[in-house]
N, C-alpha and C positions, 0 to 999 in steps of 0.2 A: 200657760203660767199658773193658771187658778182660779177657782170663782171667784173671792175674793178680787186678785186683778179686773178679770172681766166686768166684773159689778163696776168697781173704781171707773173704768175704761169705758165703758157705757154711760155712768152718770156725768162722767166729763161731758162727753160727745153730746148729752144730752144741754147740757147747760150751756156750752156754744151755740149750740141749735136754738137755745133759748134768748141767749144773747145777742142775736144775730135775727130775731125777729121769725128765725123757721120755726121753732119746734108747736106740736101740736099737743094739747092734751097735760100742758103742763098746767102745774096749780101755783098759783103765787096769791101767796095773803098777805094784804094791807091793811093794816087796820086804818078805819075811817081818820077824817080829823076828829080834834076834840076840843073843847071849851072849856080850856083850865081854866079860865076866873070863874068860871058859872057853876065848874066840879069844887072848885076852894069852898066858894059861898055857900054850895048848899051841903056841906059838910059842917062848913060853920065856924072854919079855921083862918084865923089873920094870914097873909102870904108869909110871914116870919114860921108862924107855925108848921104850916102846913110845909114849906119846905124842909124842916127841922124834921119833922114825924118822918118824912120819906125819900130824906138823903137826896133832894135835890136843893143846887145853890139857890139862893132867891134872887140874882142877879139875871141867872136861867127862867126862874119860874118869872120876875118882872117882864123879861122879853118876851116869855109865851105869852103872856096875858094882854100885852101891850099890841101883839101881833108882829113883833119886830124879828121873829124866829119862832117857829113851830116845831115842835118836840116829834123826832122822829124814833125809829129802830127801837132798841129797849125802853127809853124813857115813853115812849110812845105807848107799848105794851103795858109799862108801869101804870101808866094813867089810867088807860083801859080797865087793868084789874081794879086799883080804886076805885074806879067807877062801878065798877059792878058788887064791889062788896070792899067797902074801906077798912070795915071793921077787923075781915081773915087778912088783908094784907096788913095789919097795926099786931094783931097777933103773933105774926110770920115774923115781922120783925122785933118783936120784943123778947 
């Protein structure tokens, strides 16, 4: 058919094999948990704010903080970046 298909055709087969608990050699990244109230605080932002600055509900960020639900997939990433530089992500969005 094509490189293109074969590629396609291969990375399925690979992700079944992954899904299924075979495949070897494959790479999957998690980002750890994280400590939103402890990332809010030391940033210095009331939970109004701080969800306001970065387009998360505070109804969301309440449960994270509360422990009643943990921020997974992109909000998760989001955090992460915050954490590592709040500042480039306040930029990024402005």
């Amino acid at each position: 058919m094509g490189k293109a298909f074969d590629s396609i055709k291969r990375g399925l087969r690979e992700a079944i094999a992954h899904q299924r608990g075979k495949a070897r050699g494959v790479k999957v990244h998690e980002p750890s948990e994280i400590d939103v109230q402890s990332l809010r605080k030391r940033i210095g932002l009331t939970q109004e704010k701080f969800a306001a600055k970065f387009g998360i509900s505070l109804g969301t960020l309440r449960h994270w903080e509360r422990g009643d639900r943990k921020p997974h997939g992109p909000a998760l990433v989001l955090l992460r970046v915050i954490e590592k530089d709040d500042r480039a992500v306040l930029r990024a969005l402005s």
